[in-house]
C-alpha positions as CSV (number, residue, x, y, z in Angstrom):
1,X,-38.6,-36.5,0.3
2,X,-35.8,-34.4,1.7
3,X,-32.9,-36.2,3.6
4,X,-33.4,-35.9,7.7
5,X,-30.8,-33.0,8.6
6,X,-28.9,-33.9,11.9
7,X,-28.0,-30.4,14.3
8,X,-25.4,-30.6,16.5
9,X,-25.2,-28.1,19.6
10,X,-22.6,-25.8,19.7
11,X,-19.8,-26.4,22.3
12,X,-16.2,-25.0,23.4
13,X,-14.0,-23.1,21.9
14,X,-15.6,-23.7,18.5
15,X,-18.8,-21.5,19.4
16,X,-16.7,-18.3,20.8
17,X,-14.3,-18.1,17.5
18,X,-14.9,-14.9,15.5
19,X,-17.4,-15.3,12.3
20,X,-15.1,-13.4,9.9
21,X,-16.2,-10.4,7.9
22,X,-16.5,-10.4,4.6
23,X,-14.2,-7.5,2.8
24,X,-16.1,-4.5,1.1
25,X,-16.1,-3.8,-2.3
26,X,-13.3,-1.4,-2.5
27,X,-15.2,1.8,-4.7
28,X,-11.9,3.4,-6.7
29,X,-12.0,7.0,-7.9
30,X,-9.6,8.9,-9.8
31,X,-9.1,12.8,-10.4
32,X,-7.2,13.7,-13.6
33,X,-6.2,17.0,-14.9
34,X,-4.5,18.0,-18.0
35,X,-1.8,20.8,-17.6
36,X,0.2,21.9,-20.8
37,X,1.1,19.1,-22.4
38,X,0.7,16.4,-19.1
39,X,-2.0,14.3,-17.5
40,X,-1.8,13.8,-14.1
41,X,-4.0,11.0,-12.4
42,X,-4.7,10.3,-8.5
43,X,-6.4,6.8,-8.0
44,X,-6.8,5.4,-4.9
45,X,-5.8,2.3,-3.5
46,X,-7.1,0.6,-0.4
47,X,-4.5,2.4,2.3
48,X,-2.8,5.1,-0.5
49,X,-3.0,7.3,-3.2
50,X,-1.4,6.4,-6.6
51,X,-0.2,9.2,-8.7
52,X,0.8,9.0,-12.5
53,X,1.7,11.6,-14.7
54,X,2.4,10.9,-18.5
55,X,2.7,12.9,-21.5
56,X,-0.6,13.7,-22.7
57,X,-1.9,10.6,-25.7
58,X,0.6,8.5,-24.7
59,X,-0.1,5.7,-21.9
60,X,3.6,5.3,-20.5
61,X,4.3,6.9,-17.1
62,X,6.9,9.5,-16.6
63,X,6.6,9.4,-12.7
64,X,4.6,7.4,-10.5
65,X,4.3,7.8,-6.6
66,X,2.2,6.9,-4.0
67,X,1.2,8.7,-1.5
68,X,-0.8,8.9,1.9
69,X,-3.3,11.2,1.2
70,X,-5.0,12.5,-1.9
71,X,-3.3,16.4,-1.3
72,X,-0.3,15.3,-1.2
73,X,-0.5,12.7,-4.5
74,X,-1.7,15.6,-6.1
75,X,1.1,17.6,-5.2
76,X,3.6,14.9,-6.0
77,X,2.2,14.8,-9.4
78,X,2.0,18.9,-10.0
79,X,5.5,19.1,-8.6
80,X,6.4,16.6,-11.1
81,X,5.0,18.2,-13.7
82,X,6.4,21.6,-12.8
83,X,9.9,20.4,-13.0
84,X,9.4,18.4,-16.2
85,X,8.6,21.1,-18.2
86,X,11.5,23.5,-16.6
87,X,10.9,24.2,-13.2
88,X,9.5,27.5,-11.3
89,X,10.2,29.8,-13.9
90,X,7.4,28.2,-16.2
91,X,4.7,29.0,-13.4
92,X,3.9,32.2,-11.7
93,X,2.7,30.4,-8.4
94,X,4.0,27.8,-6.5
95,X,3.4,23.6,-7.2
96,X,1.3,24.0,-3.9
97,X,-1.2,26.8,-5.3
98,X,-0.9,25.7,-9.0
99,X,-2.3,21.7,-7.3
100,X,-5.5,23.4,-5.6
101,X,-6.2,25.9,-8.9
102,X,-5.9,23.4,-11.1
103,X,-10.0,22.0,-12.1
104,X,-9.6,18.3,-11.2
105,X,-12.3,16.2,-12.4
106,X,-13.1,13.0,-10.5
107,X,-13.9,9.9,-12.4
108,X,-15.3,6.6,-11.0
């Protein structure tokens, strides 16, 4: 036999108080492209964009960033990139255009 269960009535202050939310699973994605000898990765956080870009086989960053939006983490990381490797003479186009040509591939 199941013990008696005793309900109380809700009263006061106690009844209007918020019922908190319970926080969403946060789904990350990443986009990664290799350029010359560099891997660049975007990830997001919860409010930002993470940027790495390391030497390609090698798991060490050379940069890291964040920033607010994934177009301009994936800038960051091109521009990066760009000047590693010896700056606007080793690209015919500019970090902006050479960030949007690039093929991206998004991971999950």
């Amino acid at each position: 036999m199941m013990p008696a269960v005793t309900m109380r009535s809700c009263t006061g202050a106690a009844c209007a108080a918020p019922v908190p939310v319970p926080t969403l699973t946060h789904i990350r994605s990443r986009y990664v492209v290799r350029w010359r000898t560099l891997r660049v990765t975007v990830e997001n956080e919860s409010s930002y964009w993470t940027v790495r870009v390391e030497e390609s086989g090698f798991t060490t960053a050379l940069h890291k960033a964040h920033r607010g939006t994934l177009r301009a983490a994936k800038l960051a990381g091109i521009e990066f990139a760009v000047f590693h490797l010896g700056g606007p003479a080793v690209v015919d186009q500019s970090p902006e255009q050479l960030a949007e040509t690039l093929g991206w591939k998004m991971e999950w």
